[in-house]
C-alpha atoms as an extended CHARMM CRD file, in Angstrom:
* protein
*
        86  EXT
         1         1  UNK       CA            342.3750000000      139.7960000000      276.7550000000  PROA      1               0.0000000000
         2         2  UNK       CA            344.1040000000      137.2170000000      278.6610000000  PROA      2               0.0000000000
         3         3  UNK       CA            343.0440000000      136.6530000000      281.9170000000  PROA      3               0.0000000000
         4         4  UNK       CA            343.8900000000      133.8340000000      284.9760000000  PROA      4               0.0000000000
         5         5  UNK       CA            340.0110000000      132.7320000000      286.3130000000  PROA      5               0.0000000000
         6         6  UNK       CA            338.0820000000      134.6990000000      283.1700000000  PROA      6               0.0000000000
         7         7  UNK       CA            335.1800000000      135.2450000000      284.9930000000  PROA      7               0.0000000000
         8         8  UNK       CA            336.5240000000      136.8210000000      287.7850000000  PROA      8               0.0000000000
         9         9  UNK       CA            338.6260000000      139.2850000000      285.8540000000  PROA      9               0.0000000000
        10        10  UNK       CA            335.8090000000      140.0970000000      283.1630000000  PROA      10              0.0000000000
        11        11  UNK       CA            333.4830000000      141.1500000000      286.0730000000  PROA      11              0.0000000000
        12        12  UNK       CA            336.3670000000      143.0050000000      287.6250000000  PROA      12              0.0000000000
        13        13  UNK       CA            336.6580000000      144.8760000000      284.1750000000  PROA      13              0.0000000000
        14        14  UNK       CA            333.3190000000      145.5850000000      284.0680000000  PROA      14              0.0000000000
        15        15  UNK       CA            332.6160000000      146.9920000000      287.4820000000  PROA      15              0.0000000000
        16        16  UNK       CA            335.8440000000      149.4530000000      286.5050000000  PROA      16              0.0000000000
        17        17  UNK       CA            334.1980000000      150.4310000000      283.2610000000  PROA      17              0.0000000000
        18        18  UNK       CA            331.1850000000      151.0780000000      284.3260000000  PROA      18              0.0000000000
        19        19  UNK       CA            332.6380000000      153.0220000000      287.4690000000  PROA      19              0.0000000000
        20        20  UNK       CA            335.0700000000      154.7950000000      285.0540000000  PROA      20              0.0000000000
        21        21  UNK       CA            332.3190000000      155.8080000000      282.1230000000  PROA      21              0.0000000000
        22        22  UNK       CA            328.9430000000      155.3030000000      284.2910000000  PROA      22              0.0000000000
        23        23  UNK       CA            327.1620000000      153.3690000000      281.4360000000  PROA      23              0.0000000000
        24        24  UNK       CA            326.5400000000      149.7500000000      282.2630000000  PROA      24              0.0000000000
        25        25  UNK       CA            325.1090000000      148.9160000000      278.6580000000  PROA      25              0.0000000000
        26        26  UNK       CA            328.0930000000      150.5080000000      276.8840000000  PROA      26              0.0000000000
        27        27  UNK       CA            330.7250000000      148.5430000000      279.0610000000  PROA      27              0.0000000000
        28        28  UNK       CA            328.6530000000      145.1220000000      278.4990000000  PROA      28              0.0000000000
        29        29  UNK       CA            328.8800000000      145.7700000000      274.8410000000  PROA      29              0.0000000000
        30        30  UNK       CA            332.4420000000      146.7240000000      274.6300000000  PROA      30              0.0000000000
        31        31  UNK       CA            333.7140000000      143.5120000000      276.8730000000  PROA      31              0.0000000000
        32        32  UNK       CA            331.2300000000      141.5950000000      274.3410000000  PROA      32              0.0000000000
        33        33  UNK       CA            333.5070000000      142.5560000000      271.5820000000  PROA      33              0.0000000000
        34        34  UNK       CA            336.5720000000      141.5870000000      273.2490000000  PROA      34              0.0000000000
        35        35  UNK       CA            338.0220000000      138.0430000000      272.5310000000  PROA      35              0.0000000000
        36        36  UNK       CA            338.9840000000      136.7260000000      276.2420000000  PROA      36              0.0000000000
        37        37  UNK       CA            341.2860000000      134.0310000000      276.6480000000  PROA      37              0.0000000000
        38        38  UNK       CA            341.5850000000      132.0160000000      279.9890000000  PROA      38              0.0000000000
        39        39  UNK       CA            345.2450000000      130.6390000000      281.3250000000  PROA      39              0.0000000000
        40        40  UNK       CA            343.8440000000      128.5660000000      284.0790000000  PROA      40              0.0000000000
        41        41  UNK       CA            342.6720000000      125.7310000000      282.3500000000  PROA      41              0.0000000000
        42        42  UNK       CA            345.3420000000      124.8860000000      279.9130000000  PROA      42              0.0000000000
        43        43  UNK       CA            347.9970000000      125.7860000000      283.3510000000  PROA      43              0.0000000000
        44        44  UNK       CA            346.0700000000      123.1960000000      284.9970000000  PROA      44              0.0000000000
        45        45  UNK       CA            346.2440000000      120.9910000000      282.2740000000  PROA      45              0.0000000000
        46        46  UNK       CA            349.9130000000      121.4130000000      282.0950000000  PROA      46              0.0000000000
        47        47  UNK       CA            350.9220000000      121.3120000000      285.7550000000  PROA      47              0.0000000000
        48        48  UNK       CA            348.4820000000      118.2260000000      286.7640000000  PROA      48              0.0000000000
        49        49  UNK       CA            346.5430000000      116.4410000000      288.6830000000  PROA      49              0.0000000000
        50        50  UNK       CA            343.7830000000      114.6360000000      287.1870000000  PROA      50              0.0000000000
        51        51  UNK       CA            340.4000000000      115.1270000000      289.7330000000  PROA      51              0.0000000000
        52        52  UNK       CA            338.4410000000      112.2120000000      289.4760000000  PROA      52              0.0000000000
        53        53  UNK       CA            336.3760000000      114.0710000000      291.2870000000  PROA      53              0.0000000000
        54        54  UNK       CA            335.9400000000      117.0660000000      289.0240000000  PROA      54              0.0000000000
        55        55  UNK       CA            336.4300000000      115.0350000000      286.2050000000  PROA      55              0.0000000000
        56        56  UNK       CA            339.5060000000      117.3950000000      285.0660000000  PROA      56              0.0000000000
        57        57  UNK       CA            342.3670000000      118.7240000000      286.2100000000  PROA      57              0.0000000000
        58        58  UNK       CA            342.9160000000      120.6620000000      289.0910000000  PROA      58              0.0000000000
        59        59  UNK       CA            343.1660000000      124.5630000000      288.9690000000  PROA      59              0.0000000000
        60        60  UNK       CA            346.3010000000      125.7630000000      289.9730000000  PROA      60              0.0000000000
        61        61  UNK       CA            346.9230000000      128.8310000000      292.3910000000  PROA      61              0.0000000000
        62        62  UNK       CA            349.8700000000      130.4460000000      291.8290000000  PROA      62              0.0000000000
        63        63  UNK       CA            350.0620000000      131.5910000000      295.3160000000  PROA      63              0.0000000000
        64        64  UNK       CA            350.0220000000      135.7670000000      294.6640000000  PROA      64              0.0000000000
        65        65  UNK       CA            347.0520000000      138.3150000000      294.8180000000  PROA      65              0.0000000000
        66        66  UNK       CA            344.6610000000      137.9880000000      292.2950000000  PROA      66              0.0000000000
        67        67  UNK       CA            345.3900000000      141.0030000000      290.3370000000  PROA      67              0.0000000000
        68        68  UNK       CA            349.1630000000      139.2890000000      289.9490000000  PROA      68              0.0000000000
        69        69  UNK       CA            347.6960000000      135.6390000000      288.9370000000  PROA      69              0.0000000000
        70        70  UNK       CA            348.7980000000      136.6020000000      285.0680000000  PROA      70              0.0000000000
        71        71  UNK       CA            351.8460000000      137.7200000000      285.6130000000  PROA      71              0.0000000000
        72        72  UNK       CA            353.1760000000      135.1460000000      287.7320000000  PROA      72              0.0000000000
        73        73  UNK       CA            352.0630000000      132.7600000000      284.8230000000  PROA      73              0.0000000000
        74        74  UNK       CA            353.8570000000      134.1110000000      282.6060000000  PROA      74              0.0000000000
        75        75  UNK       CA            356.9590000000      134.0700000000      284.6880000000  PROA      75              0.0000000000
        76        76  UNK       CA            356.4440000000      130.7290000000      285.2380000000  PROA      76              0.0000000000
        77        77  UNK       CA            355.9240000000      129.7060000000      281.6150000000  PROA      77              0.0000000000
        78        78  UNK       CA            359.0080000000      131.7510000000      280.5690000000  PROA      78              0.0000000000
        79        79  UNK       CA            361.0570000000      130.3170000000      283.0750000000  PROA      79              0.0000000000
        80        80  UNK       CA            360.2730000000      126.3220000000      281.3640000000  PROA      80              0.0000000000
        81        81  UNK       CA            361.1530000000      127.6540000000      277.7380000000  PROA      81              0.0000000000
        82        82  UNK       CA            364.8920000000      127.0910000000      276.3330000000  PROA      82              0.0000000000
        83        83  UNK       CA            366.7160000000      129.7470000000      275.9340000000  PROA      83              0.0000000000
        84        84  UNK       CA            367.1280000000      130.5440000000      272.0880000000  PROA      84              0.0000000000
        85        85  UNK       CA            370.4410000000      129.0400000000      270.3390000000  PROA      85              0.0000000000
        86        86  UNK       CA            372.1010000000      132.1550000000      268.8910000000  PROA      86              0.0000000000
């Protein structure tokens, strides 16, 4: 699953599962089984700065509603790649 702030959006997830289906245990297993991937670090990474504070780079927000974080990444990644040659 790709997500923008992972832990946010995993406990989203899982309050909507286990609203949806009404079994805690069964949701925690299923998002268990799910490989998660998180954008905000390597966006950071790729936008810049360096905190000296934080000893990394600084997150990035992407300035929409958190349920639109993703998308607007991907726009944003999309609109930095070439355009194919043919």
């Amino acid at each position: 699953m790709g997500a923008y702030k992972m832990d946010f959006d995993r406990g989203v997830f899982e309050c909507e599962l286990v609203r949806h289906h009404g079994d805690t245990l069964a949701a925690g297993q299923w998002l268990d089984h799910c490989r998660w991937e998180d954008a905000m670090v390597p966006y950071a990474v790729w936008r810049g700065p360096w905190s000296v504070k934080r000893g990394a780079y600084r997150n990035q927000p992407l300035g929409g509603p958190h349920d639109a974080d993703a998308r607007l990444l991907l726009e944003r990644l999309a609109a930095t790649v070439p355009a194919p040659p043919w």
